[in-house]
Biopython code that builds the backbone (N, CA, C, O; Angstrom):
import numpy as np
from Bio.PDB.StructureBuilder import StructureBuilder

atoms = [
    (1, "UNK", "N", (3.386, 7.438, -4.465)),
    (1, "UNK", "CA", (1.982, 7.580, -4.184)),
    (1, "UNK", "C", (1.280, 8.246, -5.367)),
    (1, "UNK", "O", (0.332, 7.559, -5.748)),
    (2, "UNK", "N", (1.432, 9.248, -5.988)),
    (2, "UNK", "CA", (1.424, 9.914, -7.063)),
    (2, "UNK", "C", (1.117, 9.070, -8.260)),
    (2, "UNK", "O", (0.159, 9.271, -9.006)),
    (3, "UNK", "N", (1.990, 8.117, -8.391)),
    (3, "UNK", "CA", (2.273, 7.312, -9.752)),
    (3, "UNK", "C", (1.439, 6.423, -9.780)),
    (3, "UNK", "O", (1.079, 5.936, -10.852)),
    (4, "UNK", "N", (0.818, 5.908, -8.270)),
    (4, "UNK", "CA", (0.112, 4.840, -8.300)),
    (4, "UNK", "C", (-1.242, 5.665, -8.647)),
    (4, "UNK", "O", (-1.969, 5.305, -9.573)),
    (5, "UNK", "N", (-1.421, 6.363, -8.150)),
    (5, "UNK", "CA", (-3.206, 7.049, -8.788)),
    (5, "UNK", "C", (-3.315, 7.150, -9.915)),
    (5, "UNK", "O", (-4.195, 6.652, -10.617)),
    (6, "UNK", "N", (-2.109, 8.054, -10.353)),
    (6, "UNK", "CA", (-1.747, 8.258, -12.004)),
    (6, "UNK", "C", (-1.660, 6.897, -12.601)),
    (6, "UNK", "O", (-1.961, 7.250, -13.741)),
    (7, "UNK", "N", (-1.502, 5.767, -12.695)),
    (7, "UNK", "CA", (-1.628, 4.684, -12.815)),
    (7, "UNK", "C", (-2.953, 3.897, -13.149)),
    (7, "UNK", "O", (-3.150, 3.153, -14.110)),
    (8, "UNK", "N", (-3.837, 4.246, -12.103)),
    (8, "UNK", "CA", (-5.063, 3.735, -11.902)),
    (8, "UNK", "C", (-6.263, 4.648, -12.268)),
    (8, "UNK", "O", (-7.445, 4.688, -11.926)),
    (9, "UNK", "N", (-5.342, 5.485, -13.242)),
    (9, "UNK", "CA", (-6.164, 6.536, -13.385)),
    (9, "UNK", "C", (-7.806, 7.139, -12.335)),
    (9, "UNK", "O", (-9.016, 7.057, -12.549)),
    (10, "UNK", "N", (-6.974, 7.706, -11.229)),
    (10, "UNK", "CA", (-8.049, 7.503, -10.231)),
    (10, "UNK", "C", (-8.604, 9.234, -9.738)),
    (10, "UNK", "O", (-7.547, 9.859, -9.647)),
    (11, "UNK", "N", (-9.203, 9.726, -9.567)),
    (11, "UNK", "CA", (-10.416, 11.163, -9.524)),
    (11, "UNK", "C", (-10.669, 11.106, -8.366)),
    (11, "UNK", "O", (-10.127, 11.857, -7.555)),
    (12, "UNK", "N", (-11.434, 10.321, -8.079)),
    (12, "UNK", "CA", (-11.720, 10.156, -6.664)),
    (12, "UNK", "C", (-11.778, 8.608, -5.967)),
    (12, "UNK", "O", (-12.441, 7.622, -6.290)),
    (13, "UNK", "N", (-11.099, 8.755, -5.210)),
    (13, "UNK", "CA", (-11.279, 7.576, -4.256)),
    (13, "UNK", "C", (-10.720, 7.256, -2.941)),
    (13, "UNK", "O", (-10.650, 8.245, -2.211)),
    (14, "UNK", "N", (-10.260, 6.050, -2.374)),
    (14, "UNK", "CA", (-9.583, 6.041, -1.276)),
    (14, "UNK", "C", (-8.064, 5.556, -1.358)),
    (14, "UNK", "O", (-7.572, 4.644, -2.023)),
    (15, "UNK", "N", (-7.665, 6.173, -0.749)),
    (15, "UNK", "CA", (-5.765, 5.845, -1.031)),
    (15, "UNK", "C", (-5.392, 5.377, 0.754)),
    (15, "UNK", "O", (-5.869, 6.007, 1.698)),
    (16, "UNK", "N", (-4.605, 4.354, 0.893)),
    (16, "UNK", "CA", (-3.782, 4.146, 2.204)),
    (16, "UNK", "C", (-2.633, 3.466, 2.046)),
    (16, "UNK", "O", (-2.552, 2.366, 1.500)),
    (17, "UNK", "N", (-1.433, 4.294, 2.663)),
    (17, "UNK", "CA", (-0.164, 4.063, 2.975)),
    (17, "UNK", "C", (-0.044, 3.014, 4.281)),
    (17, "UNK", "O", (-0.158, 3.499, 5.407)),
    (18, "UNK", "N", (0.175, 1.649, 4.133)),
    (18, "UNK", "CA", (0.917, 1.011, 5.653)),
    (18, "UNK", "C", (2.376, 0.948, 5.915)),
    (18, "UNK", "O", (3.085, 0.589, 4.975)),
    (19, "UNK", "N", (2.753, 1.147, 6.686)),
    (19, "UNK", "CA", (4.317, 0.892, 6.550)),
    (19, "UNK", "C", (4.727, 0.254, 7.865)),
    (19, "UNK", "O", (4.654, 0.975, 8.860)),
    (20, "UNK", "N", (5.172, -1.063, 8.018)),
    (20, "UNK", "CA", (5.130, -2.270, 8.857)),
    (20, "UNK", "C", (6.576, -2.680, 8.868)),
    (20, "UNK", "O", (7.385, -2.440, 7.972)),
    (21, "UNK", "N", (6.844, -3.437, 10.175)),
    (21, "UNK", "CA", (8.171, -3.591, 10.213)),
    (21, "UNK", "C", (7.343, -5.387, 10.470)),
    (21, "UNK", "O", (6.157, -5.536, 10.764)),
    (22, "UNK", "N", (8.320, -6.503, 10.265)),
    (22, "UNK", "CA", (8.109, -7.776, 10.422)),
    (22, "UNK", "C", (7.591, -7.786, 11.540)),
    (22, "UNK", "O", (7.423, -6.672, 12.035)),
    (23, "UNK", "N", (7.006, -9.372, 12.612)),
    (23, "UNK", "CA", (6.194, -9.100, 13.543)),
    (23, "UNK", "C", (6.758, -10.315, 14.481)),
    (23, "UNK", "O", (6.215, -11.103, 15.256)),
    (24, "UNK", "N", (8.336, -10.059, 13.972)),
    (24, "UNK", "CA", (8.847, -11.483, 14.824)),
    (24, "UNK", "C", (9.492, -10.976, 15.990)),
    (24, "UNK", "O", (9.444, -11.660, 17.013)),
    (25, "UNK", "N", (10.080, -9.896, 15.993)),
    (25, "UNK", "CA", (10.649, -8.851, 17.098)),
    (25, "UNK", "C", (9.891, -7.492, 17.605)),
    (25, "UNK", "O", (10.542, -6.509, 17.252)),
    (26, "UNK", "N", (8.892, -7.200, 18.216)),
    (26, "UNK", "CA", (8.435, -6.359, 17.971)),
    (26, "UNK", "C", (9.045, -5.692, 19.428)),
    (26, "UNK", "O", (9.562, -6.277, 20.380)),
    (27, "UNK", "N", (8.828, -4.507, 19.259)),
    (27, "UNK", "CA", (9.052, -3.574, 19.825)),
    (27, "UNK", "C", (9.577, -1.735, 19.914)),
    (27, "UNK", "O", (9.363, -1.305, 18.781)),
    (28, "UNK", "N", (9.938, -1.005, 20.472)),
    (28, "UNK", "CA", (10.883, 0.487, 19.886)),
    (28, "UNK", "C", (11.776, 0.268, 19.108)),
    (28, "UNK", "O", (11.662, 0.965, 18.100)),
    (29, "UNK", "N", (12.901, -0.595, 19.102)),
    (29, "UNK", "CA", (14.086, -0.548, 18.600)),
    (29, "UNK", "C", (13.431, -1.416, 16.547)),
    (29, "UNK", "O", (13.025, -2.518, 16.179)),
    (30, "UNK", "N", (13.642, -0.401, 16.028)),
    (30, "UNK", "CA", (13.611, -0.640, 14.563)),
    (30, "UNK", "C", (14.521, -1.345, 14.060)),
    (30, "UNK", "O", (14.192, -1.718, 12.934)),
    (31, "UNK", "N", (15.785, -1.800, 14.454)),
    (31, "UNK", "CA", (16.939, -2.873, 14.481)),
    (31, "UNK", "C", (16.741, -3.882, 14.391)),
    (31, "UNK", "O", (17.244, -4.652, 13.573)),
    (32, "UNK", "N", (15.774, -4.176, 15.405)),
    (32, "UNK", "CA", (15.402, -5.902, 16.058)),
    (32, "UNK", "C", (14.460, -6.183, 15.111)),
    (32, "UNK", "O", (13.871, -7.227, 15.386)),
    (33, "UNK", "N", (13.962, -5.493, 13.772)),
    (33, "UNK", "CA", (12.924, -5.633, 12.469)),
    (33, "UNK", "C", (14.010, -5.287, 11.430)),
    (33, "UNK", "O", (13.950, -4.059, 11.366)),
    (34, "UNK", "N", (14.743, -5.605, 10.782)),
    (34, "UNK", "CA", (15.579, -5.284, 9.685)),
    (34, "UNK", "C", (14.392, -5.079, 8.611)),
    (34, "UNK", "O", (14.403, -4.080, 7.892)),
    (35, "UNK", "N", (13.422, -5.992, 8.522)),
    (35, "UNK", "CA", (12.834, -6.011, 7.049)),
    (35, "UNK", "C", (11.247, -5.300, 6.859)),
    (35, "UNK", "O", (10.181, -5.913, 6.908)),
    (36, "UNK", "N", (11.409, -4.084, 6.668)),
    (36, "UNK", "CA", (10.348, -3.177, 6.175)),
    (36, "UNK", "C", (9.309, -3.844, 5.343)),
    (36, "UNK", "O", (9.568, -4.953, 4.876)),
    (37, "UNK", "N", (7.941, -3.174, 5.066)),
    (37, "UNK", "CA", (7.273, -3.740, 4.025)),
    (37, "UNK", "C", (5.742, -2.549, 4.219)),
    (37, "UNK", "O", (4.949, -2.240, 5.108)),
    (38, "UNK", "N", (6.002, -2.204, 2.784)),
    (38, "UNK", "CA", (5.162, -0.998, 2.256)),
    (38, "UNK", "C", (3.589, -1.519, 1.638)),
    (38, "UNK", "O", (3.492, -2.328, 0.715)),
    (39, "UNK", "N", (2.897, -1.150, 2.048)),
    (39, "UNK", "CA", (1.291, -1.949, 1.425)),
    (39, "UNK", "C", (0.596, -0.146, 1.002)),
    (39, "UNK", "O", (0.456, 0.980, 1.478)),
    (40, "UNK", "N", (0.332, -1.042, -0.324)),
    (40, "UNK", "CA", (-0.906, 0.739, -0.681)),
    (40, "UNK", "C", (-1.788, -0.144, -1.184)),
    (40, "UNK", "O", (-1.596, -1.173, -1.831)),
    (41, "UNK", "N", (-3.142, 0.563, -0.675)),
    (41, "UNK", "CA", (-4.388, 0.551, -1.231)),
    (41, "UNK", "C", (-4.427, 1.237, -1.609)),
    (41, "UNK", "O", (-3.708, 2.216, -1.411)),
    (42, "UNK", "N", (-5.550, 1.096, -2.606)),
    (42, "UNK", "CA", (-6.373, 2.072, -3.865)),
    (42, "UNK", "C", (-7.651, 1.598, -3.856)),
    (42, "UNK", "O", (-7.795, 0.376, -3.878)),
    (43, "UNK", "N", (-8.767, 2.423, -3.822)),
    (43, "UNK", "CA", (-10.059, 1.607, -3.964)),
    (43, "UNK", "C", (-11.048, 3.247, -4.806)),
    (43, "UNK", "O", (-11.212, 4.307, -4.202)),
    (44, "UNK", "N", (-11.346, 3.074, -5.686)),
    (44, "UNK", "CA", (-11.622, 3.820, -6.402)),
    (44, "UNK", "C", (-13.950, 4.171, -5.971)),
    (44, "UNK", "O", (-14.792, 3.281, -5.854)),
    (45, "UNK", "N", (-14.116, 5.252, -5.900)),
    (45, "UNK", "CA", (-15.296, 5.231, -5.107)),
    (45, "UNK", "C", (-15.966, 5.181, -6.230)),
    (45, "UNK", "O", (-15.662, 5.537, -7.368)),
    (46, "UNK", "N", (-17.216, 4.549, -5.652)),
    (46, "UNK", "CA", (-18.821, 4.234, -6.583)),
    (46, "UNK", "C", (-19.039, 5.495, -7.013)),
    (46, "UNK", "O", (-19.069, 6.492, -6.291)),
    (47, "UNK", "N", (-19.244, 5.448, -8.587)),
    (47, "UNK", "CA", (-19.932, 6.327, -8.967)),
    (47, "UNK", "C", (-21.898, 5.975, -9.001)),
    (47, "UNK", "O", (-22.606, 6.682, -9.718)),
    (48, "UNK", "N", (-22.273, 5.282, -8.477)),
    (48, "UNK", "CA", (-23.650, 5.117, -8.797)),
    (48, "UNK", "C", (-24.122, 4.890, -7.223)),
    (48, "UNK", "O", (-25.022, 4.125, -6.876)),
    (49, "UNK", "N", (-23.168, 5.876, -6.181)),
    (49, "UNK", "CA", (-23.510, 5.625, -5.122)),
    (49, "UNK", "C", (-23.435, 4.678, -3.879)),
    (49, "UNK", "O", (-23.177, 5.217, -2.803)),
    (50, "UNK", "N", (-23.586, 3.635, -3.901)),
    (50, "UNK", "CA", (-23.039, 2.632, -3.606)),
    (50, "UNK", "C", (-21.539, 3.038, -2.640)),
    (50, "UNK", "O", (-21.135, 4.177, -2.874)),
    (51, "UNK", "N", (-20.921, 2.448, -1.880)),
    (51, "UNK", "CA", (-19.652, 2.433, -0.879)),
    (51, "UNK", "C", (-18.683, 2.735, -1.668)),
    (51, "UNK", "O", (-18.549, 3.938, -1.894)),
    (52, "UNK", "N", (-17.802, 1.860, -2.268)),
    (52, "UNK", "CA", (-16.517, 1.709, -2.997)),
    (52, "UNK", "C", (-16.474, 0.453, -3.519)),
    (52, "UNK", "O", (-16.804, -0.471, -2.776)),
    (53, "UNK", "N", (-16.091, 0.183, -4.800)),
    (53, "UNK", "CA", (-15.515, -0.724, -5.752)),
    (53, "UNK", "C", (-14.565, -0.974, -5.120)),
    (53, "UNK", "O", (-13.909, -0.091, -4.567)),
    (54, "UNK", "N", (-14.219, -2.476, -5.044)),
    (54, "UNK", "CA", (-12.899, -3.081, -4.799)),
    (54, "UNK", "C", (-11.791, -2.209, -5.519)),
    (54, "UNK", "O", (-12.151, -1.607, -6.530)),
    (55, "UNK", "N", (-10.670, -2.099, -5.160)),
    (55, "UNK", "CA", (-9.370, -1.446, -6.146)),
    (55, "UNK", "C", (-8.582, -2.605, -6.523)),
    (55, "UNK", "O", (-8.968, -3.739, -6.806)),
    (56, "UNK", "N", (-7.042, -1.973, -6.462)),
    (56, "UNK", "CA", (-6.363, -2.604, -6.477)),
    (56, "UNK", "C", (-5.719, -2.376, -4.976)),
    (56, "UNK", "O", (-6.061, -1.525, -4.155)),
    (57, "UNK", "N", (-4.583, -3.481, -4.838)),
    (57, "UNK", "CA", (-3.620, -3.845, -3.721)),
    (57, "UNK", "C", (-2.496, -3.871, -4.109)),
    (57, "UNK", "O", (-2.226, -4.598, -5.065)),
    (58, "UNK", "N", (-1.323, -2.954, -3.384)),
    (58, "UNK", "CA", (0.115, -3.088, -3.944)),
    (58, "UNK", "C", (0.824, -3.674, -2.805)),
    (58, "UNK", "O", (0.181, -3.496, -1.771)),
    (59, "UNK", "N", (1.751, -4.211, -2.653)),
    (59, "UNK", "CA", (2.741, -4.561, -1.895)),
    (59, "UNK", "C", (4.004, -4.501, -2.034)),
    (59, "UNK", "O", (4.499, -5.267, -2.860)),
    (60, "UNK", "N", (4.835, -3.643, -1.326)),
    (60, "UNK", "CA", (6.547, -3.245, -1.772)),
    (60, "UNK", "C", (6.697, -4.375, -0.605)),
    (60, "UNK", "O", (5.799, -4.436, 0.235)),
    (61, "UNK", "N", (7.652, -5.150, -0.537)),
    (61, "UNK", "CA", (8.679, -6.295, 0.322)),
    (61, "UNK", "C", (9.878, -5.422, 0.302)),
    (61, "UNK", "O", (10.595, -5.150, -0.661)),
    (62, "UNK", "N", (9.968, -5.038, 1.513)),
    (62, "UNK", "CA", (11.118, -4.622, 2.023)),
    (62, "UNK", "C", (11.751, -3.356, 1.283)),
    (62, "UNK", "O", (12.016, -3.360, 0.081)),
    (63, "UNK", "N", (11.993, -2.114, 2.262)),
    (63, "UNK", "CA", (12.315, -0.617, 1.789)),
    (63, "UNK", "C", (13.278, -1.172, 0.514)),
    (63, "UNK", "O", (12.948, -0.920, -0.645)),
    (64, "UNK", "N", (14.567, -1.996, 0.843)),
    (64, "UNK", "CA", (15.423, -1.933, -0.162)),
    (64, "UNK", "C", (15.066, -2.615, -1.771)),
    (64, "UNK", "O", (15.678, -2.596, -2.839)),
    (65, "UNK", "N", (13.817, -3.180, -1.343)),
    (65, "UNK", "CA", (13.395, -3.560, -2.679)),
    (65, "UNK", "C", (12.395, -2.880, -3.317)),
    (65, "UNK", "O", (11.957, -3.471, -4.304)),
    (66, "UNK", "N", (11.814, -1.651, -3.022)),
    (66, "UNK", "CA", (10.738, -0.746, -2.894)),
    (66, "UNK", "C", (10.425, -0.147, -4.420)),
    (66, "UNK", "O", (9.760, 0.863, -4.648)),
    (67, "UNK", "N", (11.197, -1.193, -5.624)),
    (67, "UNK", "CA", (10.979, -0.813, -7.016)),
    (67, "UNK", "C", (10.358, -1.847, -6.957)),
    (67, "UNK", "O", (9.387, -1.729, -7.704)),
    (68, "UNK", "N", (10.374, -3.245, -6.269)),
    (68, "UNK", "CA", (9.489, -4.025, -7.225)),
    (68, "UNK", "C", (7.964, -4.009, -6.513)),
    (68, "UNK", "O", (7.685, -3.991, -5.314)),
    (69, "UNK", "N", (7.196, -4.020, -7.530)),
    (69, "UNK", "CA", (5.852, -3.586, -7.114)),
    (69, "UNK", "C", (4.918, -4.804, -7.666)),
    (69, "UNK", "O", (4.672, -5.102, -8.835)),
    (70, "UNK", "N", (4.515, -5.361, -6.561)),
    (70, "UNK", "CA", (3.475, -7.082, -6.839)),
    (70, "UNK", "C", (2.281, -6.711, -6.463)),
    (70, "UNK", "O", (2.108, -6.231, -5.343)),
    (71, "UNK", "N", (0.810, -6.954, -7.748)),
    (71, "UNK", "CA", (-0.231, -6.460, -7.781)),
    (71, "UNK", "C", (-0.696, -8.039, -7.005)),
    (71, "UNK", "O", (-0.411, -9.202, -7.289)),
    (72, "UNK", "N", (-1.540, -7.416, -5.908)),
    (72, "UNK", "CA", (-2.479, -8.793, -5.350)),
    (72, "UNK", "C", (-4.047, -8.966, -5.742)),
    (72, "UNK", "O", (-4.680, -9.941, -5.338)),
]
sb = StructureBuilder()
sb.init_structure("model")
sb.init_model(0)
sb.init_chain("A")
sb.init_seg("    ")
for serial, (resi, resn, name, xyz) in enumerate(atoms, 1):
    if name == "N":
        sb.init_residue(resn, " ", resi, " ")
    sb.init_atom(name, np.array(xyz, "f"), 0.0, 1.0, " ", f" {name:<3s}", serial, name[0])
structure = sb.get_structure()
């Protein structure tokens, strides 16, 4: 989380963590979802007032692959 601001060289803005299990088994048991998947936003706020500038979008696929990082 850190690296990604530091990244985007970001001061102020909005940051969100999702953390989702697939949506083919749903339920309590975290088993019946083997495959994790990490989403961060970044949206860096208007300086001229205005809401927020689009950011960027990250997407990790699955905890065990959680180095590779695909910009959308």
């Amino acid at each position: 989380m850190v690296e990604t601001i530091r990244r985007n060289a970001l001061r102020d803005g909005y940051f969100r963590i999702i953390v989702s299990r697939e949506a083919v088994n749903l339920g309590l048991d975290p088993r019946r979802c083997p495959q994790a998947s990490v989403i961060i936003i970044v949206e860096q706020f208007a300086t001229d007032n205005s809401f927020l500038n689009m950011g960027r979008i990250f997407l990790y696929e699955g905890m065990s692959n959680a180095h590779h990082l695909h910009r959308m």
